[in-house]
N, C-alpha and C positions, 0 to 999 in steps of 0.2 A: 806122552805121544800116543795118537789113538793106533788101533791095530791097523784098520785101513792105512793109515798114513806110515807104519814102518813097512809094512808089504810092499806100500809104491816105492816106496825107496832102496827095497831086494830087487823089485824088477825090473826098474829104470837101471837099475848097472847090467842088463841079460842084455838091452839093447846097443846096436852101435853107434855108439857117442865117440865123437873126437877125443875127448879127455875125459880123466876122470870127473862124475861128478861131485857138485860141492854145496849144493843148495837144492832142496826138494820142497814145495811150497803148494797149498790149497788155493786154486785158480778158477777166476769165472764166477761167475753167477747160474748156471746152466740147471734145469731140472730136473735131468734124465740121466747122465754120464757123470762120474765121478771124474774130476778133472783138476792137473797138478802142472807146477811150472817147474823144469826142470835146467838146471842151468851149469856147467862144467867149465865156467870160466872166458871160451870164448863164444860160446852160443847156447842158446835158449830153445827148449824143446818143450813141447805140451804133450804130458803122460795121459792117458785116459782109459777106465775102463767103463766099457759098454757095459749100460743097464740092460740085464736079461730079463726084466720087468715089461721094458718098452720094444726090447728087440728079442724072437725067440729063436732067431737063428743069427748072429753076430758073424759067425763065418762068412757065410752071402756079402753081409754089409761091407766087412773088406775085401771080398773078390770086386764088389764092386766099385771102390772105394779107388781100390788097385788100378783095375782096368780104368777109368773115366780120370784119373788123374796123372796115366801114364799117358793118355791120348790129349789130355789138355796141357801137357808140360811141350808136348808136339807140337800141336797146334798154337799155342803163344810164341813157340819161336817164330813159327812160320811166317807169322805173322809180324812181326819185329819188336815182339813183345820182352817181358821180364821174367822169363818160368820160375827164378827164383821169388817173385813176390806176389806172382797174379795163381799160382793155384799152391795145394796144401802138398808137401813133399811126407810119403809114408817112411820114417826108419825102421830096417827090419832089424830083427833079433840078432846078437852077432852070431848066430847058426844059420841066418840069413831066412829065415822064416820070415812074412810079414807083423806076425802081431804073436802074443805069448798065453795060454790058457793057464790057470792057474788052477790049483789041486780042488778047489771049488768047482771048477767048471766056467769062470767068469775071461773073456776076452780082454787084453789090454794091448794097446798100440799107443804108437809112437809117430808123431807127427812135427817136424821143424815150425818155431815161434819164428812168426814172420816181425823183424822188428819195427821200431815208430809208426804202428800203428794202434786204431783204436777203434772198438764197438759202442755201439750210440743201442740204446733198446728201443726207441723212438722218436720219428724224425723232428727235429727243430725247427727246422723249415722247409720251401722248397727243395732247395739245391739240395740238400741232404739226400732227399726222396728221391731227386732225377738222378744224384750220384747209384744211390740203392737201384734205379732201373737200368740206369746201364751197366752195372753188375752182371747183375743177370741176365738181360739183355744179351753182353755179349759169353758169359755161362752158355747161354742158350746158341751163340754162334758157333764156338769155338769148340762143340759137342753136334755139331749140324751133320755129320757126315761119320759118326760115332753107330753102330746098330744096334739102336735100344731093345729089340728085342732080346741081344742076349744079356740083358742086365735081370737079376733077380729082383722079383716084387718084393720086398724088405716087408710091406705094411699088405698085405690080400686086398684088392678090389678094395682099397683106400679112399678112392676118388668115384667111387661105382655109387654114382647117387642114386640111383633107384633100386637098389639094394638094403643103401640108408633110412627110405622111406618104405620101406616092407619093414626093417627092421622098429622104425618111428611108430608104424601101425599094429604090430606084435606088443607095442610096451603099451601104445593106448589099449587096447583090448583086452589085454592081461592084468591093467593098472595094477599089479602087485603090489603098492604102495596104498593104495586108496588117494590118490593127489588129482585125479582124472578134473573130480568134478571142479574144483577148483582156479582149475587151467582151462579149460574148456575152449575160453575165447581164444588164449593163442591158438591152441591147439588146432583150429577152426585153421587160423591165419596160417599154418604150415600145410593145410589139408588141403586148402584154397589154391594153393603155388604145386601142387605135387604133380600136375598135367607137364610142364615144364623140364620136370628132374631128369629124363631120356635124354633131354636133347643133347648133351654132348657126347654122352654115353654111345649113343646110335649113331651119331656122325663119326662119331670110330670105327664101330662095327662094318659100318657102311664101305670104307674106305674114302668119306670125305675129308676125313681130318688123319694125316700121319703121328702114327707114334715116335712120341720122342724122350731124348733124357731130358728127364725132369728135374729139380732138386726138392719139391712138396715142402719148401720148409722156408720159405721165400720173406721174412721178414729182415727189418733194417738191420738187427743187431746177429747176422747171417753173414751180413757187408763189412769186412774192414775197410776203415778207411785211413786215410793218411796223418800222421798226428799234425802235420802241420798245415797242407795243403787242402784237407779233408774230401780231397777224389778218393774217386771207391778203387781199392787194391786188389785185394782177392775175396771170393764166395769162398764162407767155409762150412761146416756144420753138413757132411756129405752123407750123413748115416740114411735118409731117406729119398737118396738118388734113386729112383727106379726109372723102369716106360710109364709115359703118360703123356696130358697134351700139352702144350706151352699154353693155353688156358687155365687149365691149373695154376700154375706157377703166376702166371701175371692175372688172376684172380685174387687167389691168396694171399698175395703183398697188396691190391688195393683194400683188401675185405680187410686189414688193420691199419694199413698206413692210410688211408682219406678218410678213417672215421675220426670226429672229430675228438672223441671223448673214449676212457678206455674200454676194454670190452666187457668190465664188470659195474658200469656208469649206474647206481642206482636212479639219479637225477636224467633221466630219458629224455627231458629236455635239451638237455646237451649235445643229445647224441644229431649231428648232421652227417652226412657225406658231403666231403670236402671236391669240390670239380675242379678246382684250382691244383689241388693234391694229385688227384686222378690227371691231369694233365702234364704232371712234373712229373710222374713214375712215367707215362705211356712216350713222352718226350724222350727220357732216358734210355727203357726201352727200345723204342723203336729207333733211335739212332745205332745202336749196334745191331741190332739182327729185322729189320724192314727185309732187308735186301733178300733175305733165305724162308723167308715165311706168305705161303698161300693168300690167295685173296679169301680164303676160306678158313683160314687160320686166322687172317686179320679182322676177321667176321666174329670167329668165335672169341677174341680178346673182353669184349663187354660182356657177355655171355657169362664169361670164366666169375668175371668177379660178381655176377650176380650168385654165379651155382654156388661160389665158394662162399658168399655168405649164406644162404638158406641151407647151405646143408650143413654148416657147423651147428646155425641157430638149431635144427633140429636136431644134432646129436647133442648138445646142453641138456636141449627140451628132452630127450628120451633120456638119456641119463638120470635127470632130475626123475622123470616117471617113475624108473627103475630103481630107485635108493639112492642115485649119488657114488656108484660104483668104480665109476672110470676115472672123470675129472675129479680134479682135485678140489677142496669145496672147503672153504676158508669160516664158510659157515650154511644155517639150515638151507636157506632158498638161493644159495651163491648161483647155480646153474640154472634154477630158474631166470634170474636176473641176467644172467648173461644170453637165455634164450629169447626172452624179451628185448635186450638190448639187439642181437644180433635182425629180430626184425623188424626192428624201428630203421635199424641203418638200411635195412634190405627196403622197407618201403620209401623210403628217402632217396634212393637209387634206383627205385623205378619212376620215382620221376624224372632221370635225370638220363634215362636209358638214350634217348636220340641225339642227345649233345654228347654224350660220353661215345656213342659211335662217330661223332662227326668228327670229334678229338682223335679217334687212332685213324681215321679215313687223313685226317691233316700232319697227323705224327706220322704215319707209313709213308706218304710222300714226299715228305722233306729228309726222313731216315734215305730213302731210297736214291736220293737227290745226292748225299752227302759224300 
């Protein structure tokens, strides 16, 4: 038995479980969180402790975690929803604390396993995709009237893409690696688009775009869905709720779910943006939250998934600059590849910029309608 794995199982009995436990098991696939299934005979709990790697403040993560999941157990009733399976229920300590710090200094919480359901890592099909948009979608309703400002920025100016592109232009210039000249042409093709990186940033600022809760982490396998029915259940994976814009969010789920190919495709050939894809998420979406969102908001939706691909591609690219530091890198030119791949799809998507507005112009009106 590793040492990790008998600690979860000291800690998991500090928590309040209905019965004693009887089974403690290594759960998920996840890359960030150590995570365990925990089971006491009549229900099933997911133990977890936060990487202080990814998170350097874990406390925040459960204040906020706390707050957006006590307002969303609210709002599904309100709604004549299921609170037991449409959002993540927190167990506290039986000293009734939310979560446990352990003599290392590391965060562990306790969160109820929602049963027959199932995570997909990427979509199948359509329906899969539009289930994953109305997910969110309605994530994004059922937090509409929630005040993102007082939620903690878990990740600083994450989404602050003109910050990313000082940062892109500090690694070309320093090339500490010597990789500069090698790269060049990309490097061109991100230096090209960098007029662009403001624009949502300043429609913030501005007061044309409101802040909202976000969830920043908006892929399929985020979506449970149903083992048998396969509709989408609950959003889980809340650690990077902050303020931000729902551009973000329905950015970020198109910039992986309508590329064709994954996002480490050496074969670039492969790589398309899917409009079909993009039409099944913004469908999804906008059936649940059309109704609560700006015409300025429904403006920025294409927008979102352009910024959120060009600014991952160039955090690859500056990483790769940098040594390879941050992402995880499977091998020498892994981030390169992925920064190439990321604007192959980014240019593939500029073609497709005016039909991918006329899609959410035609999805908001019939969400609106519904």
């Amino acid at each position: 038995m590793t040492d990790l794995l008998k600690s979860a199982q000291d800690i998991a009995t500090l928590f309040a479980v209905a019965e004693p436990i009887r089974q403690l098991t290594p759960f998920g696939n996840g890359h960030i969180n150590d995570t365990f299934l925990v089971d006491d005979g009549s229900q099933q709990y997911v133990l977890q402790r936060i990487s202080p790697n990814a998170f350097p403040y874990p406390e925040k993560i459960m204040e906020n975690m706390e707050k957006v999941t006590r307002h969303l157990i609210n709002a599904i009733r309100s709604r004549g929803g299921d609170p037991a399976r449409e959002t993540l229920h927190v167990i506290p300590l039986k000293s009734g604390l939310p979560y446990y710090r352990d003599p290392q200094g590391h965060i562990w919480r306790m969160t109820l396993c929602i049963p027959d359901t199932i995570s997909i890592d990427l979509p199948e099909h359509e329906d899969m995709f539009r289930e994953s948009g109305r997910a969110f979608g309605m994530f994004a309703h059922d937090l509409d009237s929630f005040p993102a400002a007082s939620l903690f920025e878990t990740i600083a100016r994450f989404h602050d893409t003109p910050n990313r592109v000082r940062a892109f232009e500090d690694a070309v210039l320093q090339d500490s690696e010597k990789r500069l000249s090698s790269v060049m042409d990309l490097v061109r093709l991100y230096q090209d688009r960098e007029h662009r990186a403001h624009e949502l940033v300043d429609a913030l600022e501005s007061g044309a775009l409101p802040l909202r809760v976000t969830h920043n982490d908006t892929k399929l396998n985020n979506v449970l869905l149903d083992r048998k029915t396969g509709k989408a259940v609950c959003v889980i994976d809340l650690d990077t709720v902050m303020p931000g814009l729902v551009a973000y969010d329905f950015g970020d789920a198109i910039r992986f779910g309508a590329n064709t190919a994954a996002e480490d495709e050496r074969d670039r050939s492969r790589i398309h943006f899917s409009l079909p894809m993009f039409r099944a998420f913004a469908e999804g979406y906008l059936s649940a939250c059309a109704d609560m969102l700006s015409d300025a908001e429904l403006a920025s939706l294409s927008t979102g998934a352009w910024m959120m691909t060009y600014e991952c591609g160039m955090r690859f690219l500056t990483d790769y600059l940098q040594g390879d530091h941050y992402f995880h890198s499977a091998y020498a030119d892994h981030n390169l590849v992925r920064a190439w791949d990321q604007m192959t799809l980014l240019q593939d998507m500029e073609r497709h910029e005016q039909a991918m507005r006329q899609i959410i112009q035609e999805c908001a009106e019939k969400g609106k309608k519904a």
